[in-house]
C-alpha positions as CSV (number, residue, x, y, z in Angstrom):
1,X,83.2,201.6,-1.3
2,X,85.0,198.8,0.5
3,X,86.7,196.3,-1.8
4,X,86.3,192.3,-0.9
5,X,89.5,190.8,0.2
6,X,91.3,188.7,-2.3
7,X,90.5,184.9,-2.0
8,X,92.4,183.0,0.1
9,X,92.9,185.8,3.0
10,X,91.8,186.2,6.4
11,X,90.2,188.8,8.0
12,X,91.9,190.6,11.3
13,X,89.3,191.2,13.7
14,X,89.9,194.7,14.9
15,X,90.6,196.6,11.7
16,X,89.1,194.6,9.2
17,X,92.2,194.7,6.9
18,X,93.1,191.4,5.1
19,X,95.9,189.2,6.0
20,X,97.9,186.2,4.6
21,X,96.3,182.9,4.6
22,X,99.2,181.9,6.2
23,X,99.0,183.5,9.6
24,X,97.1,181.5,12.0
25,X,93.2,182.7,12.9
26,X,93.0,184.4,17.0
27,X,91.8,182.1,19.1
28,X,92.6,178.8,17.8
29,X,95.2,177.2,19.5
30,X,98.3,175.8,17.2
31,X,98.3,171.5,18.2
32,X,102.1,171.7,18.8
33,X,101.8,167.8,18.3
34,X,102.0,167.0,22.4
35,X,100.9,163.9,23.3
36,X,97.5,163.0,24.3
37,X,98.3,161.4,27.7
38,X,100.9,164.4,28.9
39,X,97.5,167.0,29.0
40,X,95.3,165.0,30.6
41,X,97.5,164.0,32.9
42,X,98.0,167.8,33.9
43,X,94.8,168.9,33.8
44,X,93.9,166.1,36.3
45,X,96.1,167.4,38.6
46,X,94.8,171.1,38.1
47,X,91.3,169.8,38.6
48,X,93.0,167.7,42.2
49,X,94.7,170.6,43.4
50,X,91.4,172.8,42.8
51,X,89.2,170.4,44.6
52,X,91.9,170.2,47.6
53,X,91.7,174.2,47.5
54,X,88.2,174.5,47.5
55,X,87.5,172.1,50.4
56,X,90.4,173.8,52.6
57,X,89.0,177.6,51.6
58,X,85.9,175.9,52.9
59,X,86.9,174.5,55.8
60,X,88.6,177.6,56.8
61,X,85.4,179.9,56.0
62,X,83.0,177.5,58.2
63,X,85.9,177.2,61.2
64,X,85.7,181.1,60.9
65,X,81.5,181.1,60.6
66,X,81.6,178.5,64.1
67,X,84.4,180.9,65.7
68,X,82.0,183.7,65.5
69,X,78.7,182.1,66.2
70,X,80.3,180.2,69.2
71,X,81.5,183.6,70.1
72,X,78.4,185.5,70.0
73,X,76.7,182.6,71.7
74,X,79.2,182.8,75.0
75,X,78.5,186.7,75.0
76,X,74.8,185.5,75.3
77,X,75.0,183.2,77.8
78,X,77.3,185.8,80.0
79,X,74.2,188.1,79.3
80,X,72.0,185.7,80.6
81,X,73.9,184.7,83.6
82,X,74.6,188.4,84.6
83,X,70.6,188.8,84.3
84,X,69.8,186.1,86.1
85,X,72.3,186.7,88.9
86,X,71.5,190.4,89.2
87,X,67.4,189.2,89.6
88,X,68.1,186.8,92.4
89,X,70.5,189.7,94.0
90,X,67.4,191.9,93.2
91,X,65.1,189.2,95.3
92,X,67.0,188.7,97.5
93,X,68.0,192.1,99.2
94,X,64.2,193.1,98.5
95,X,63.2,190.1,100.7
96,X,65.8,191.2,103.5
97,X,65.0,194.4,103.2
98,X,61.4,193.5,104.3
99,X,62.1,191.7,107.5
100,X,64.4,194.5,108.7
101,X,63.1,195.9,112.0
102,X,63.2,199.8,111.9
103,X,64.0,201.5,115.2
């Protein structure tokens, strides 16, 4: 049978073995005694510079989206003038070709 830990001891997480009151709990950060302003100030400019990255990543990803689409678009309309020009070509000669005398 497991014996309770003594009173005043912590538990460790992964082994279940008790520890010193002393030693600090996992996952709670120590307040180092920082001051209030010097945090904020930081994590301002974290949350500045990850705005500023987030619109560039976006710019670059819709520059890349109108690259393609403006490229696929061209290859359409060089499709379509080939087709049309090849169809007048086509009605054309077939229009000659009917008022050709044959000997």
């Amino acid at each position: 049978m497991a014996t309770s830990p003594p009173p005043g001891a912590l538990l460790d997480d992964d082994r279940g073995r008790a520890l010193p009151a002393s030693r600090p709990q996992a996952g709670k950060p120590k307040n180092r005694g920082a001051a209030k302003g010097d945090g904020s100030k930081r994590s301002g400019m974290k949350a500045l510079a990850m705005i500023v990255g987030a619109i560039a990543v976006g710019g670059i990803a819709i520059w890349l989206f109108s690259g393609i689409f403006d490229l696929a678009f061209h290859i359409f309309e060089y499709a379509a003038i080939a087709l049309v020009a090849g169809w007048i070509g086509y009605k054309v000669g077939h229009i000659q070709g009917r008022h050709e005398t044959s000997s």
